[in-house]
C-alpha positions in Angstrom: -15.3 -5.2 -7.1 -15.9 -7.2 -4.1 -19.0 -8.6 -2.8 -19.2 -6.6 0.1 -19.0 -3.6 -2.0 -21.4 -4.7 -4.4 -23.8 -5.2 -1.6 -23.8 -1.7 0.0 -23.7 -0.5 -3.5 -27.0 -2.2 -4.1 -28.0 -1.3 -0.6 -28.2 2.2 -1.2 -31.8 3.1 -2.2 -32.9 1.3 1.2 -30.8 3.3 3.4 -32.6 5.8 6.4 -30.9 7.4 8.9 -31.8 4.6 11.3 -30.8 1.5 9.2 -27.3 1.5 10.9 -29.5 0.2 14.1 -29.3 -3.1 12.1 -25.6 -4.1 12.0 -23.2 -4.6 14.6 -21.3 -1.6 16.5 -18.2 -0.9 18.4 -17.3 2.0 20.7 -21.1 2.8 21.6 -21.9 3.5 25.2 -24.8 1.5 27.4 -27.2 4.0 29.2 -28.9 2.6 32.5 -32.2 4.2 31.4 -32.6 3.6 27.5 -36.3 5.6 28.0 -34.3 9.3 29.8 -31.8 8.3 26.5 -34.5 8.2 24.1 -36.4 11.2 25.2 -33.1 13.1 25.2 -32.4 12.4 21.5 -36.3 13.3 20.7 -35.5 16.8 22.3 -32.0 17.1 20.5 -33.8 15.9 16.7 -36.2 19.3 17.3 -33.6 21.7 17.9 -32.7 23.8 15.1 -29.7 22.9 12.9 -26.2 23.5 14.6 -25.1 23.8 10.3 -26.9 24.3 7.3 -26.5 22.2 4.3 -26.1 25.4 2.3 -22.6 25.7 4.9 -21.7 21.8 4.4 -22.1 21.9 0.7 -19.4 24.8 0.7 -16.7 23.0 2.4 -17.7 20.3 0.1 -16.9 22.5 -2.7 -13.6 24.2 -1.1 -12.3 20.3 -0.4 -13.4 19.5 -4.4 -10.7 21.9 -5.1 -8.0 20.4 -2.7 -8.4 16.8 -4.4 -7.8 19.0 -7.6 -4.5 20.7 -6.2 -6.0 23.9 -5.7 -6.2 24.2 -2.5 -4.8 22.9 1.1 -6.7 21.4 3.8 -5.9 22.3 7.8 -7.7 20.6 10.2 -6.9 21.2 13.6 -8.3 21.5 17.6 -9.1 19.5 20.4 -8.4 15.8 21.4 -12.1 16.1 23.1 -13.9 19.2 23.7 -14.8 19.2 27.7 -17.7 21.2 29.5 -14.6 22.5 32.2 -12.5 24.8 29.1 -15.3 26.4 27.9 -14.6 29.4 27.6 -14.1 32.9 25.3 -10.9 33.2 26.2 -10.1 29.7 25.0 -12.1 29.9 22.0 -10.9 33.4 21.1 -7.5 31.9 21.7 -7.8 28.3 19.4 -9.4 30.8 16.6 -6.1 33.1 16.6 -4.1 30.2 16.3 -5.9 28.7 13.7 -6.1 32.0 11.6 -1.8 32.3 12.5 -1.3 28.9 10.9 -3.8 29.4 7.8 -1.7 32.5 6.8 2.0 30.6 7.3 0.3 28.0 5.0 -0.8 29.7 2.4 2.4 32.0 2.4 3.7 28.2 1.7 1.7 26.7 -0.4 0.7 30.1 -2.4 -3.2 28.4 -2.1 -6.5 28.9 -0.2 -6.4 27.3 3.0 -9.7 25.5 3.9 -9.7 25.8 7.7 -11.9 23.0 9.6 -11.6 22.8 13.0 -11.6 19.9 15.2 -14.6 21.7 17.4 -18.2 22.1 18.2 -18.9 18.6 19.0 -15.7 16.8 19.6 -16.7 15.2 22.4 -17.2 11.5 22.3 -13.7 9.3 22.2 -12.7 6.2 21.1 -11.0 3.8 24.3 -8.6 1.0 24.2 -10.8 -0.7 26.8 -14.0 -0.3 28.4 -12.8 -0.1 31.8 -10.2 1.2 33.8 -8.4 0.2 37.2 -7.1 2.6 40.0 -5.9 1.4 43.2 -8.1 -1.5 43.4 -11.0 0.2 42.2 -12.2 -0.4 38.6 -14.5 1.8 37.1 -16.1 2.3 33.1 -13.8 4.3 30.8 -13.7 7.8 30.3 -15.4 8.3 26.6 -15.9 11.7 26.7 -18.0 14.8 28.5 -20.5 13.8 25.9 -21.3 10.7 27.6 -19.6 10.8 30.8 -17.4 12.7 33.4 -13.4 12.1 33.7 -14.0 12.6 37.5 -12.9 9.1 38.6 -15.3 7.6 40.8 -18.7 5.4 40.1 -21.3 8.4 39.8 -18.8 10.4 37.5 -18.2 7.2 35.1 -21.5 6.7 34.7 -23.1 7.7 31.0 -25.9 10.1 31.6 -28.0 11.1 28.6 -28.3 14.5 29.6 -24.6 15.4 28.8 -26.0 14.9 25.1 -27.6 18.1 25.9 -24.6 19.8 27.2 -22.7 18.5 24.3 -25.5 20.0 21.1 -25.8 23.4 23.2 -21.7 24.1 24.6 -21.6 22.8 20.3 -24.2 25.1 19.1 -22.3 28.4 21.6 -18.9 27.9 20.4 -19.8 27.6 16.6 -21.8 31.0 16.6 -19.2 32.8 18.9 -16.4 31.3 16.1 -19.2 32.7 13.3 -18.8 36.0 14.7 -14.7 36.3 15.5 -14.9 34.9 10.9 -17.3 37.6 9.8 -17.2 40.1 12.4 -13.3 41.2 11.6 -11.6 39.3 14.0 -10.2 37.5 10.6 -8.7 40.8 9.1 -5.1 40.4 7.7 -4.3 43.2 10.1 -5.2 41.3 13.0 -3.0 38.6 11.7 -0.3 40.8 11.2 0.0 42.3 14.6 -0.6 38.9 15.9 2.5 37.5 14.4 4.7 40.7 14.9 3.9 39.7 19.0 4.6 35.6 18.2 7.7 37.1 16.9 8.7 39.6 19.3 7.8 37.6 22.9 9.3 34.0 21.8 12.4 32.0 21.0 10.4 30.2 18.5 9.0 33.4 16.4 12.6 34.6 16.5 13.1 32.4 14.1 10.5 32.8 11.6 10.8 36.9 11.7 12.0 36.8 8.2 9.5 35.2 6.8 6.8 36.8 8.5 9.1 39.9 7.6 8.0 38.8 3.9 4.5 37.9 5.0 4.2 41.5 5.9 5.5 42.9 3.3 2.6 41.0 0.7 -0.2 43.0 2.9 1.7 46.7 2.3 1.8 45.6 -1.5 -2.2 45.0 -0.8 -2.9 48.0 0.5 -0.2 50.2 -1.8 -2.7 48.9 -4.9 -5.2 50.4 -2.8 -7.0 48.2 -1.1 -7.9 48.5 3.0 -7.3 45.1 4.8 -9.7 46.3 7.6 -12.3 47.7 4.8 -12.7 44.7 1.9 -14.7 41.5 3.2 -12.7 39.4 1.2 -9.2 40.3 3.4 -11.6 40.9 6.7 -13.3 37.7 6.7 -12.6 34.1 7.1 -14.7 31.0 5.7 -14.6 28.6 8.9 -15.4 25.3 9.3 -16.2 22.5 11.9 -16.1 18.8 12.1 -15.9 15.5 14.8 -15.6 12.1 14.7 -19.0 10.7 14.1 -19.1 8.1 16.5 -21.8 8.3 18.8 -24.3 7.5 16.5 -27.9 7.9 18.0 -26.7 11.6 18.7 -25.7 12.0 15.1 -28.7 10.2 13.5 -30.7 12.6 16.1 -29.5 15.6 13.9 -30.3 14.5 10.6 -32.2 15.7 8.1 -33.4 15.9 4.7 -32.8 19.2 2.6 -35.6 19.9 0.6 -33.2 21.8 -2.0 -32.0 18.2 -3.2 -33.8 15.6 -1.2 -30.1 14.4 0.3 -29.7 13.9 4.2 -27.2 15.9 5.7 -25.8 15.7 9.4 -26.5 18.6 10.8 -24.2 18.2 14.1 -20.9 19.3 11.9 -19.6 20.4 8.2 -17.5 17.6 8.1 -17.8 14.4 10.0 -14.8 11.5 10.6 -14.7 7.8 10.8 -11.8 7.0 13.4 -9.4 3.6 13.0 -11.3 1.6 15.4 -15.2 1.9 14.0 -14.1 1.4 9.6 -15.6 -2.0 9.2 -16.9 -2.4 6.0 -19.8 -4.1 7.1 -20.6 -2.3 10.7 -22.8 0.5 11.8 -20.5 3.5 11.3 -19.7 2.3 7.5 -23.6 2.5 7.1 -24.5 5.4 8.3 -21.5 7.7 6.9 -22.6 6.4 3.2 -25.8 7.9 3.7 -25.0 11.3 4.5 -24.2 14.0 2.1 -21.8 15.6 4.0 -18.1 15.7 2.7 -16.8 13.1 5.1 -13.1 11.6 6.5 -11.8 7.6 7.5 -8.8 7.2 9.3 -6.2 5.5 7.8 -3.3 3.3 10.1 -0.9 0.6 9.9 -3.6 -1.8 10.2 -5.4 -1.3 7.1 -5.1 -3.1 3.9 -4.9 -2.1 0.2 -7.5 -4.1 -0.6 -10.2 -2.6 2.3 -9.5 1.0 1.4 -10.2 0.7 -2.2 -13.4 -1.0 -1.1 -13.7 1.6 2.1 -13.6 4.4 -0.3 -16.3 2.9 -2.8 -18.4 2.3 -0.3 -18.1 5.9 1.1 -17.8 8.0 -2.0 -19.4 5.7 -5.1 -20.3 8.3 -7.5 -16.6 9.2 -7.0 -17.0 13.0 -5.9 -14.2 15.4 -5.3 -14.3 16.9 -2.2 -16.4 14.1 -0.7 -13.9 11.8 1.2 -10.7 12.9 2.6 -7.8 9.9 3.6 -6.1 10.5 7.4 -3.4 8.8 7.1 -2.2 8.2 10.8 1.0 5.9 10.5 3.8 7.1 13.0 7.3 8.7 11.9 8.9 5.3 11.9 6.3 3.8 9.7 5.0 6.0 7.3 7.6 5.6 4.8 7.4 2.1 4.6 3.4 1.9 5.1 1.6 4.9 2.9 3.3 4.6 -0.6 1.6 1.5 -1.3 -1.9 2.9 -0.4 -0.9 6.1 -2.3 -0.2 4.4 -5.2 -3.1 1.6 -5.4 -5.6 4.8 -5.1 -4.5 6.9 -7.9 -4.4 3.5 -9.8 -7.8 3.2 -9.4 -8.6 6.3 -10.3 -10.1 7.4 -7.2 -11.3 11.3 -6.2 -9.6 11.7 -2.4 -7.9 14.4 -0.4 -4.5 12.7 1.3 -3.7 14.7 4.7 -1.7 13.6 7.6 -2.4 13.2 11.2 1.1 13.0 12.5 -0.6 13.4 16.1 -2.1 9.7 16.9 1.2 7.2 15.7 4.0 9.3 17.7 1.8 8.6 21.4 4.2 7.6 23.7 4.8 7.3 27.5 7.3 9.4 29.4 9.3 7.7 32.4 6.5 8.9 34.9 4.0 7.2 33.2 2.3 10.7 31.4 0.8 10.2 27.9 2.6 12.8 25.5 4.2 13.5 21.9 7.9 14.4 20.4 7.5 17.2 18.6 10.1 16.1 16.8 8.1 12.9 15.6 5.0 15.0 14.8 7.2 17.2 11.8 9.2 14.2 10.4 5.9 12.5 10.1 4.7 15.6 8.5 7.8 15.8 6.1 7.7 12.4 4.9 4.1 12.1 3.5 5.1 15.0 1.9 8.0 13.1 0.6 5.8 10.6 -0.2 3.5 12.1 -2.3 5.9 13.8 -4.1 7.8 10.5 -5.1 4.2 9.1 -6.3 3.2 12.5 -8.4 0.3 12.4 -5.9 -1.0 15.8 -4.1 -0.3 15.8 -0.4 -3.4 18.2 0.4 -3.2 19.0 3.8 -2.9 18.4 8.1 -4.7 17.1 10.9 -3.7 18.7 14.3 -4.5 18.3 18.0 -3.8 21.6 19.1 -4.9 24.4 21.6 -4.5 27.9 21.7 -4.1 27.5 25.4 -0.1 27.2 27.1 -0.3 23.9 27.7 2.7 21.3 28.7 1.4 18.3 26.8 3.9 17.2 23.9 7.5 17.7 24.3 10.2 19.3 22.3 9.8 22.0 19.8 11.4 25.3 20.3 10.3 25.9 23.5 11.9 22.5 25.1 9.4 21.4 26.7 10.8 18.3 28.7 9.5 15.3 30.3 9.9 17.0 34.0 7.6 19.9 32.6 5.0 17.9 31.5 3.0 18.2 34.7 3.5 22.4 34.7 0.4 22.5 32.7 -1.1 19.1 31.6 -4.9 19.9 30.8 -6.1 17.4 28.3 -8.8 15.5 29.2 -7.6 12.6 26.5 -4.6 13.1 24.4 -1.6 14.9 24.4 -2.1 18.1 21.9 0.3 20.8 20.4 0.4 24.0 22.4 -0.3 27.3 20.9 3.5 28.1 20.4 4.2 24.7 19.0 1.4 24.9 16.4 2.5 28.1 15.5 6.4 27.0 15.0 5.1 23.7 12.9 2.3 25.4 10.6 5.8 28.0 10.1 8.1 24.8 9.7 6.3 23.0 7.1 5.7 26.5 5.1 9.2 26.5 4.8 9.1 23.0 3.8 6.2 23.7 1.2 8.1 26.4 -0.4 11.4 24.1 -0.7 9.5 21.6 -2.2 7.6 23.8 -5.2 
């Protein structure tokens, strides 16, 4: 054991919610009026809960039984959440999608599918660099409707506390309206059902899978010929859904923090689940801090860039009681690299013993440009990375325990290939991100049925 991890370790009776304020920070935003900023996050620490900890210790318990192999983890939505898509349509659209998928996979993987989505407070991002340049006129960087506007000019760039506001209540709207669509109905199996029969009957892509949704369908008659009603039983009318963000504007989160007076833990209140990107994991910076003090079952981003060494300590830092269900790896490695880069880290943490859920963001290390210049991703990349950490952790006798999409429910023209052939000339038909590139409604639909197929090969 390190130093550095003995240190935290020893650290942990003094932290507070505030003590990250002491170490240096990356990826943090500079307000002009630090007194509006501070009033703002006052307002936003009074407002009732956007989750309960009753909710976050669930997913907590659902993800203890993925790190076990009994269950499989989908995680999927936005890039960034923006204040412009807001909508019922678009949220009504993402959750259909989301319940599509969750059926392929467990058809697949013949498991409960935890399903956390990427929503209700994705809103701050991560940049490259803190300003950018267009003809002649450079400006700060986009980081998010959360903390600024993508409107190009100098009264759009500039970070106004009072999209903090926006950000909790759009957060707070979209949660409860994605409560309702999960116990309300909206999740029957018959919904799902006719969903697919229309995926199948209006697209080249559903064509496709039409026998195994053929066989999908056939499990619900058997259902109901034992004589149970898929629109009458909760258990096949209902949906346990989940949401979670990268944590990394930090006064907002520690602004929504609280301690439960059922066990005396804190719990960040702002989302279920909450993420630690690949540009904010320093062992001995603010993020690291504050993540270590919240009870909430938390993610790290794992890329090329990381050491063996760093994630055993990352992860004892993060999860030191060694939990199940508490800390899920992202590994984020690109198609060309992930053969050559996970193993090692696969193998060092089940070495050491350690309790982690291993899924795949396939999204992040297949980025590229097209020849005019437009940010997008091969769909083709996206699935081989997909396939080969599920090579992977089959070749270590290690569980490969679930996915990490960008994705919309929306039409979009964002990454190319897939069944639909999107090209690099269609790219601007229908390019609506606000950040990166994300998986249309189609394409997540033919991948979720693609590595189904692949799950059921591999069993």
């Amino acid at each position: 054991m390190t130093q550095a991890v003995q240190e935290n370790m020893t650290k942990k009776d003094n932290w507070t919610k505030g003590s990250w304020r002491k170490l240096p920070i990356k990826q943090q935003p500079a307000y002009d009026d630090e007194t509006e900023l501070n009033n703002v996050l006052s307002q936003i620490s009074k407002f009732p809960p956007i989750v309960t900890p009753n909710e976050i210790r669930a997913l907590k318990r659902q993800l203890a039984n993925v790190c076990n192999g009994n269950g499989f983890l989908l995680q999927g939505g936005d890039c960034a959440e923006s204040f412009a898509e807001f909508s019922q349509d678009n949220l009504h659209a993402y959750f259909q999608v989301i319940l599509q998928m969750t059926v392929a996979l467990m058809y697949g993987t013949g498991k409960p599918v935890v399903k956390v989505g990427r929503i209700a407070g994705q809103f701050a991002k991560p940049r490259s660099d803190d300003f950018e340049t267009k003809d002649g006129l450079k400006l700060p960087s986009y980081r998010g409707d959360i903390i600024n506007n993508i409107e190009f000019s100098e009264e759009g760039r500039k970070n106004n506390p009072e999209n903090l506001l926006k950000a909790y209540q759009q957060a707070t709207a979209t949660l409860n309206y994605l409560r309702s669509l999960a116990k309300g109905g909206e999740a029957s199996l018959r919904n799902i059902s006719r969903w697919n029969d229309a995926f199948i009957s209006s697209s080249k892509q559903g064509k496709r899978f039409a026998d195994v949704v053929s066989r999908i369908d056939e499990c619900f008659s058997f259902i109901e010929a034992c004589g149970l009603e898929l629109d009458d039983v909760e258990k096949l009318k209902e949906a346990d859904f989940f949401s979670s963000h990268e944590g990394l504007l930090l006064p907002y989160e520690e602004a929504q923090t609280q301690q439960d007076e059922y066990d005396g833990k804190y719990y960040d209140c702002s989302a279920h689940m909450l993420w630690i990107g690949d540009r904010t994991r320093s062992l001995n910076e603010a993020h690291i801090e504050f993540f270590r003090g919240i009870a909430n079952p938390i993610a790290s981003k794992v890329g090329p860039s990381m050491q063996e060494d760093e994630l055993v300590e990352l992860i004892r830092v993060l999860n030191p009681e060694n939990e199940p269900g508490r800390l899920t790896l992202i590994s984020r490695m690109g198609a060309d690299k992930i053969e050559d880069l996970l193993p090692k880290f696969v193998r060092r943490v089940k070495k050491e013993g350690l309790n982690v859920v291993w899924s795949c963001d396939p999204m992040h290390g297949n980025t590229i440009k097209s020849p005019n210049g437009i940010k997008t991703r091969p769909f083709n990349d996206i699935l081989s990375e997909v396939r080969s950490f599920f090579s992977v952790h089959q070749a270590e006798g290690t569980y490969a325990g679930g996915v990490h999409f960008e994705m919309t429910g929306q039409d979009v023209t964002e990454c190319i290939g897939g069944a639909q052939a999107i090209s690099e000339v269609d790219l601007k038909n229908r390019y609506h991100t606000h950040c990166d590139p994300r998986l249309n409604a189609s394409q997540s639909l033919e991948l979720a049925f693609l590595i189904s197929e692949e799950l059921k090969k591999r069993k």
